[in-house]
C-alpha positions as CSV (number, residue, x, y, z in Angstrom):
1,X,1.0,9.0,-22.1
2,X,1.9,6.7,-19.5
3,X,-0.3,5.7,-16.3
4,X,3.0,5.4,-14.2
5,X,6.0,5.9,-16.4
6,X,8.2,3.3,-15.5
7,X,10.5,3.9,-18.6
8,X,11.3,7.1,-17.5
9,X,12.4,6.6,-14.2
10,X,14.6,4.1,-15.5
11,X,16.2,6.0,-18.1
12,X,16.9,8.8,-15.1
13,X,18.7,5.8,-12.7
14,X,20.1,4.1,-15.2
15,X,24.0,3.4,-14.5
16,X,23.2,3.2,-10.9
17,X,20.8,0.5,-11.4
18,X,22.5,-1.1,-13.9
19,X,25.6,-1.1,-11.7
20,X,23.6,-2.7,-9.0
21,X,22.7,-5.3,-10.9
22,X,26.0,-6.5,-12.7
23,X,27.4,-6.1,-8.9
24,X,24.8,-9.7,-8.2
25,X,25.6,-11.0,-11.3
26,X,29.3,-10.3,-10.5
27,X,29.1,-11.8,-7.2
28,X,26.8,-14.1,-7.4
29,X,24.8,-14.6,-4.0
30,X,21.3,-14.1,-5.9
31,X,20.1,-15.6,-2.6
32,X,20.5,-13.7,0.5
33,X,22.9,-11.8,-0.8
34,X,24.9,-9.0,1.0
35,X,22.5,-6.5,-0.9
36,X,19.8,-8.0,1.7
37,X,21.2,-6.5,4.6
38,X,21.9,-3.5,2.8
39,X,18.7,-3.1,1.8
40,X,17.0,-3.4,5.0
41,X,19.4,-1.4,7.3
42,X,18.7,1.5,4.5
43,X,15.1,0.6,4.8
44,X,14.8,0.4,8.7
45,X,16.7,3.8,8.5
46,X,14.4,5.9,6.4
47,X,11.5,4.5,8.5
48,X,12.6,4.7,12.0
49,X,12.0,1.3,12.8
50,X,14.1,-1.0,14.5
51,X,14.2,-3.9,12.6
52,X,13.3,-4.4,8.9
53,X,12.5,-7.9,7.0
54,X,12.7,-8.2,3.1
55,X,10.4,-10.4,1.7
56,X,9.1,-11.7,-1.2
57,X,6.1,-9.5,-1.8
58,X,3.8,-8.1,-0.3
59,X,1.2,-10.1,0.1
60,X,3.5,-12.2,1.6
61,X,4.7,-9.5,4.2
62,X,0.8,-9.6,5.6
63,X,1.2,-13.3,5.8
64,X,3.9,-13.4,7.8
65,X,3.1,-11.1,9.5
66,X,0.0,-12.6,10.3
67,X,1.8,-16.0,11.4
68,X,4.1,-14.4,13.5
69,X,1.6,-13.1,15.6
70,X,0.0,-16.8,15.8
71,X,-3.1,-15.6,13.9
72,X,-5.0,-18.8,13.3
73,X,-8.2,-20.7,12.4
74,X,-11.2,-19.6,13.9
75,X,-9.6,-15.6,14.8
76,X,-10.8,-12.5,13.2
77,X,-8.9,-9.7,12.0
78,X,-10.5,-6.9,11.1
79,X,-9.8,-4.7,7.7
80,X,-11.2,-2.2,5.3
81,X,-13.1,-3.9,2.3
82,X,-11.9,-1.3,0.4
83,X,-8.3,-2.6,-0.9
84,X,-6.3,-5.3,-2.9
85,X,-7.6,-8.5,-2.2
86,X,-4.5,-9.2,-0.9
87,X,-5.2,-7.7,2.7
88,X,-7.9,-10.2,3.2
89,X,-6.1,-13.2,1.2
90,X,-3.5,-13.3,4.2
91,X,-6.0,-13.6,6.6
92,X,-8.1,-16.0,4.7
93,X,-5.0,-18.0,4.0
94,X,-4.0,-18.9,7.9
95,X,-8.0,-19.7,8.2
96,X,-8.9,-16.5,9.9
97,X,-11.8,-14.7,9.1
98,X,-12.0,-11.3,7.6
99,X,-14.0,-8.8,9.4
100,X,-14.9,-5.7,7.2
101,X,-15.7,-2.5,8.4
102,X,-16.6,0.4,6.2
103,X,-14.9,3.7,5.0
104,X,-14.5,7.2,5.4
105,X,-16.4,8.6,2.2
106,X,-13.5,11.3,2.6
107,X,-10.0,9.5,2.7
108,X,-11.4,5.9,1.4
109,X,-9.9,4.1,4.4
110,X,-11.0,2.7,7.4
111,X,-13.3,4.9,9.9
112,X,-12.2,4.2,12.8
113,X,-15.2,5.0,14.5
114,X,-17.3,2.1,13.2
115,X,-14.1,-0.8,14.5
116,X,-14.6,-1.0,17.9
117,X,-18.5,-2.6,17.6
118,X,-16.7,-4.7,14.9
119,X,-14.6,-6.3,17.7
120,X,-15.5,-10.2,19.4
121,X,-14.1,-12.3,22.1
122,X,-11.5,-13.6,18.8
123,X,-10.3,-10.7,17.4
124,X,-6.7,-11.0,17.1
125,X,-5.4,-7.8,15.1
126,X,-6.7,-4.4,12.9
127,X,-5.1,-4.3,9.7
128,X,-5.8,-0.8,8.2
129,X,-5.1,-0.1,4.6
130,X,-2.8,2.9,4.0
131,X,-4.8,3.6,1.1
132,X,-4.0,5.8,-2.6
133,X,-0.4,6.5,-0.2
134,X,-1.7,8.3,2.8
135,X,-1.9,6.6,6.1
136,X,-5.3,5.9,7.8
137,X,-6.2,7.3,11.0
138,X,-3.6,5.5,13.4
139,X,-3.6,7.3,16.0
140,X,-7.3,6.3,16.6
141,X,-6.9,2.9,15.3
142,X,-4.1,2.4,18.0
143,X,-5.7,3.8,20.6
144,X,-8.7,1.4,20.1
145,X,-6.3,-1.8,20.3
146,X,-4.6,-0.5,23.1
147,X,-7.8,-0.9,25.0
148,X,-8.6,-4.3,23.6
149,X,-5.4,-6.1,24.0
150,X,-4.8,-6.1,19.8
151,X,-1.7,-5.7,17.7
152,X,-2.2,-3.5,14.7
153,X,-0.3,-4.1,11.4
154,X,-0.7,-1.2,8.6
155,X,-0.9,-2.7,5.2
156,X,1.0,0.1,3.6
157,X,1.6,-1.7,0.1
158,X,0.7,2.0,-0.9
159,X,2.4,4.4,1.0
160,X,6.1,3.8,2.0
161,X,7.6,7.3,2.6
162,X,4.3,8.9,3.6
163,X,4.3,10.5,7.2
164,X,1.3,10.3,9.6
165,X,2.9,13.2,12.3
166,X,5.4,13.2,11.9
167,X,6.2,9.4,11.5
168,X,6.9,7.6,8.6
169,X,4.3,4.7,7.4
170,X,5.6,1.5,8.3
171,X,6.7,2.4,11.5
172,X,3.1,3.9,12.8
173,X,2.4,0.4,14.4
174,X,3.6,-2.5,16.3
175,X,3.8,-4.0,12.1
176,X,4.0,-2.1,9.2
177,X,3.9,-4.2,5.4
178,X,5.1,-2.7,2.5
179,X,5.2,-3.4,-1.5
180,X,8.0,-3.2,-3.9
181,X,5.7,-4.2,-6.9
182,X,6.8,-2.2,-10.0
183,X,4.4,0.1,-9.7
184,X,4.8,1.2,-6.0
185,X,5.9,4.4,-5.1
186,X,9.4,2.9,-4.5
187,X,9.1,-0.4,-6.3
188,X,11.8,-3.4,-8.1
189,X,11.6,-5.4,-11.4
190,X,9.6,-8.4,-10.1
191,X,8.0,-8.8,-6.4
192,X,9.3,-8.1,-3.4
193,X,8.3,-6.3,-0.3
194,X,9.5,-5.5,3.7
195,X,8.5,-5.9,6.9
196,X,8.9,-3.3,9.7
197,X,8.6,-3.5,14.0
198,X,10.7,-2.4,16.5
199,X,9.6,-5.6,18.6
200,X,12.9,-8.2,18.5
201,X,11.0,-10.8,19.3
202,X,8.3,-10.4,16.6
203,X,11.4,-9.6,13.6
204,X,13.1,-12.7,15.1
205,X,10.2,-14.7,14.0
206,X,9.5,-13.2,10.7
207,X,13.3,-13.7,10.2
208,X,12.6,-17.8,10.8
209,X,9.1,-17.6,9.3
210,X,10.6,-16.2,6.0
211,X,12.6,-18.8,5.9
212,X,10.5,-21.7,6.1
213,X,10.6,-21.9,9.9
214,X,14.3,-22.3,10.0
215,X,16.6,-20.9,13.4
216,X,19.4,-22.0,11.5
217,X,20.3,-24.6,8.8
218,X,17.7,-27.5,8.6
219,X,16.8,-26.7,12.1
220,X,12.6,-25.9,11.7
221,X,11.4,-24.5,14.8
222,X,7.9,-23.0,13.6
223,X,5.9,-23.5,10.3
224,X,7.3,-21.1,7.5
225,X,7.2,-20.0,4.1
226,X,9.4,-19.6,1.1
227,X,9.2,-15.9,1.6
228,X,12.9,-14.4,1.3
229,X,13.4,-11.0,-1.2
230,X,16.0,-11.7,-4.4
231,X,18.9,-10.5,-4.2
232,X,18.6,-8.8,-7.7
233,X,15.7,-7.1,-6.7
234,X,17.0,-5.8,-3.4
235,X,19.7,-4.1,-5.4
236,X,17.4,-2.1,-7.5
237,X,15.6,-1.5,-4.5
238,X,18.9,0.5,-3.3
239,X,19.8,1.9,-6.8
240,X,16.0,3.6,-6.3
241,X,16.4,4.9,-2.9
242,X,19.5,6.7,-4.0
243,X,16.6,9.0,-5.5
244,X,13.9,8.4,-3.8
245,X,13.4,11.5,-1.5
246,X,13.9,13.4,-5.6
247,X,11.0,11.2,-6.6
248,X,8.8,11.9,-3.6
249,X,8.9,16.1,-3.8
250,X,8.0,14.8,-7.7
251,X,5.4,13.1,-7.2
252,X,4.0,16.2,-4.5
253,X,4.2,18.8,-7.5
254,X,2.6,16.6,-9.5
255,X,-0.1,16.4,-7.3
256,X,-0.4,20.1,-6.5
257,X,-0.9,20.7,-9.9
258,X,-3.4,17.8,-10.1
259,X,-5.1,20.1,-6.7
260,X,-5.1,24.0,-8.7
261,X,-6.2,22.5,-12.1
262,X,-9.3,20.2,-10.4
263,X,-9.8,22.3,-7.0
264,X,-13.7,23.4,-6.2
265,X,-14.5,21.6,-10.0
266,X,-14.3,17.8,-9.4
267,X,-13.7,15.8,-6.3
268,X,-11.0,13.9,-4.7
269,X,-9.7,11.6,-1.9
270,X,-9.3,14.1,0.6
271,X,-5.6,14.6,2.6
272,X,-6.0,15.4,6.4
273,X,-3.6,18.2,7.5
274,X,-2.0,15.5,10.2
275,X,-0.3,13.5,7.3
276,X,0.9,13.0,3.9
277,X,0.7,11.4,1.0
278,X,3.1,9.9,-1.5
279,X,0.8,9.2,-4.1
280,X,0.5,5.8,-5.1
281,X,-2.6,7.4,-7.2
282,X,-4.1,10.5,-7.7
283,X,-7.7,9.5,-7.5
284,X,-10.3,11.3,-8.3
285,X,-14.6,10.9,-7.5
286,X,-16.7,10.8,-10.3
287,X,-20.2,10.3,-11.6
288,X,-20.8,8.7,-14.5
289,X,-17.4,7.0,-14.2
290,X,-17.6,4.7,-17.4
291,X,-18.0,7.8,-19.6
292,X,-15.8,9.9,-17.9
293,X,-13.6,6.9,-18.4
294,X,-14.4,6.2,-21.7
295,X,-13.9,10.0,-22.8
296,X,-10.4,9.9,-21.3
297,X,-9.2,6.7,-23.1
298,X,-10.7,8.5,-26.6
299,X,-8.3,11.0,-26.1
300,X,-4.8,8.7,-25.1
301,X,-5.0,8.8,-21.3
302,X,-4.7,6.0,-19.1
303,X,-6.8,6.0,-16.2
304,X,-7.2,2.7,-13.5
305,X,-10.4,1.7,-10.7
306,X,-8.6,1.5,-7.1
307,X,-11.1,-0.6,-6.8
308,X,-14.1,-1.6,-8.7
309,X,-15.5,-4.5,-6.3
310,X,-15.4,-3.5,-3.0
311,X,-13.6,-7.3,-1.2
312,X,-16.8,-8.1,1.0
313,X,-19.0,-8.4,-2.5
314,X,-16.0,-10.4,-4.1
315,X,-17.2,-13.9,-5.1
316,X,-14.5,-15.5,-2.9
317,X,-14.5,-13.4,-0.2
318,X,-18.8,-12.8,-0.1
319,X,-19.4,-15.7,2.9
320,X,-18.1,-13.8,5.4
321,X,-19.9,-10.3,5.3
322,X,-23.1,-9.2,4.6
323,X,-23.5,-7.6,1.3
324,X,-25.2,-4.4,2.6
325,X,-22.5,-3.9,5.1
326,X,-20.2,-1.3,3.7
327,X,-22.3,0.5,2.2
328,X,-20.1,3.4,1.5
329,X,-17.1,1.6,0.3
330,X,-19.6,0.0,-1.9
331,X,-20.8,3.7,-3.4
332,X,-17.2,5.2,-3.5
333,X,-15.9,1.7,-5.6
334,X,-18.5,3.0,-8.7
335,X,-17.2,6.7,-8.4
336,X,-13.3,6.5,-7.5
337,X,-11.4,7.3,-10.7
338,X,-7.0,6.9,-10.7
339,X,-5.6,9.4,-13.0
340,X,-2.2,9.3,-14.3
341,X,0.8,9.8,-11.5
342,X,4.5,9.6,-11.6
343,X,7.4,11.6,-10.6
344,X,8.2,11.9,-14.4
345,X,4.7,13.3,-15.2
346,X,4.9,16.9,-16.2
347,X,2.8,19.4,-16.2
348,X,2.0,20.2,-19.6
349,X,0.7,16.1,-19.3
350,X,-1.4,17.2,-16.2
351,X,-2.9,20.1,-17.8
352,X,-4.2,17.4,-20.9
353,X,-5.3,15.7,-18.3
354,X,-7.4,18.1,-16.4
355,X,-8.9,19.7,-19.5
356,X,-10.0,16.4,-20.8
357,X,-11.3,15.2,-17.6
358,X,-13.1,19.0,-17.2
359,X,-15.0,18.3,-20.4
360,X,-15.9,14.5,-19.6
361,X,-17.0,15.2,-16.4
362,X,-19.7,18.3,-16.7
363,X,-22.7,17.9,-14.9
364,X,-20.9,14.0,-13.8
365,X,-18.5,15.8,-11.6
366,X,-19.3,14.4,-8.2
367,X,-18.7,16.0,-4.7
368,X,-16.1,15.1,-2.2
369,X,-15.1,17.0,1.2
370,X,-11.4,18.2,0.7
371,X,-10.2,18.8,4.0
């Protein structure tokens, strides 16, 4: 059994993304390529965003995103501890400085009632995590940097084609980030990742930022990056959104067999009626993780920790918080358990599944609210 079965969902698209690909190869413009624009009209489409800015990963998405708001030395941004390290690289990386605040033992992302006493005389921007691929609580995180004068930019590495109502992720914010790591909801063969705002001025920057700083040929007009998308990776990119909407309503059965198998027996991330997910994971909460764990590897399953170290109590990342100050991101990072996910997953896997994890768990099985 496969954690996320990427072989499968190749053999399914195929001829279209083989036919993508020898289309670059054919032509030749593996940079900034006429599959670029393509790609992010398609993408700006789907979303509802005005404008939309491949780049080269996602991690590099926050970055410039970061930049193009003139985050700099001595701001803060605050952000969940509970993520990628990514989310606080970027802001590390400009000289910012992180500013964690905890989770909601429910959803795993970022309560929003604990960021406002969070916020300083330099807080620049909240950067919520659209965690496990549901959306965090924006309309509460927007409201809160209305009222301070802050731009908000959701990380949703994880989400991309999740709603929040009614609105699709990435376009629930003045900046939404996205991932097209292979193992993304809607993901490439390499890195690569997109940029979303309906602000011109803010895309025109990323556009130049992306670029290393360039309004047109050898002309540098702000400090950039090497940061553009392949071309070869934008076009399977488009060969996967040909089935992506297919993949999604996959990915939701999948789940709600996940739901009937596990319901009132062990816990889970909970999913707030006001939005969905598109299941990046199916994650689960656990006692006894390791031999829950370990029981589930004995019998062939894959499982993953999304994530084992919460960032503030990451060796790199420690100076900046207090260890004692997430204290619930710190509890949910030994119980949180990913099981296997895909839209290729069947159910007869998910049923293994279940019963193994049934058995493991026993008395381990931990509680979770399930709203």
């Amino acid at each position: 059994m496969e954690f996320i079965d990427l072989k499968a969902q190749y053999q399914a698209g195929r001829e279209n993304i083989n036919a993508r690909i020898q289309a670059v190869l054919d032509h030749g413009q593996y940079i900034m390529g006429p599959e670029v624009d393509e790609l992010e009209a398609r993408l700006a489409a789907f979303t509802g965003a005005r404008h939309c800015i491949t780049v080269s990963s996602g991690t590099e998405a926050l970055l410039i995103s970061l930049m193009a708001l003139g985050v700099k030395a001595g701001d803060e941004v605050i952000t969940t501890p509970f993520s990628f390290i990514a989310t606080a690289e970027a802001i590390v990386l400009l000289g910012a400085t992180p500013v964690f605040v905890d989770i909601d033992p429910a959803t795993c992302n970022i309560d929003p009632t604990l960021i406002e006493e969070r916020i300083t005389e330099r807080t620049r921007a909240i950067m919520p995590v659209s965690l496990y691929g549901q959306p965090a609580d924006m309309e509460a995180i927007n409201a809160i940097a209305y009222r301070h004068g802050l731009s908000v930019i959701e990380d949703a590495a994880q989400s991309f084609g999740a709603t929040y109502g009614g609105k699709r992720s990435c376009n629930l914010s003045a900046i939404g980030c996205t991932s097209f790591f292979p193992s993304k909801p809607l993901g490439c063969y390499g890195d690569g990742g997109a940029i979303f705002t309906s602000d011109a001025q803010l895309a025109a920057a990323m556009r130049e930022i992306r670029v290393h700083g360039q309004s047109q040929r050898y002309v540098h007009t702000r400090v950039g990056v090497g940061g553009r998308m392949d071309t070869l990776q934008c076009a399977i990119v488009l060969a996967k959104l040909d089935n992506f909407d297919w993949e999604l309503k996959q990915r939701a059965r999948a789940a709600a067999s996940y739901d009937a198998l596990l319901s009132g027996k062990i816990g889970k991330v909970a999913r707030p009626r006001d939005r969905s997910s598109v299941f990046a994971q199916y994650t689960v909460v656990v006692d006894e993780r390791d031999r829950v764990r370990a029981a589930l590897h004995e019998a062939g399953i894959p499982t993953a920790v999304h994530y084992p170290v919460p960032m503030h109590l990451q060796p790199a990342y420690a100076r900046w918080c207090d260890p004692d100050s997430a204290p619930v991101a710190q509890a949910m990072a030994a119980r949180v358990l990913s099981l296997p996910m895909g839209p290729y997953l069947d159910d007869d896997s998910i049923g293994q599944v279940c019963a193994v994890l049934l058995r493991a768990a026993g008395s381990g099985a931990a509680s979770c609210r399930q709203d």
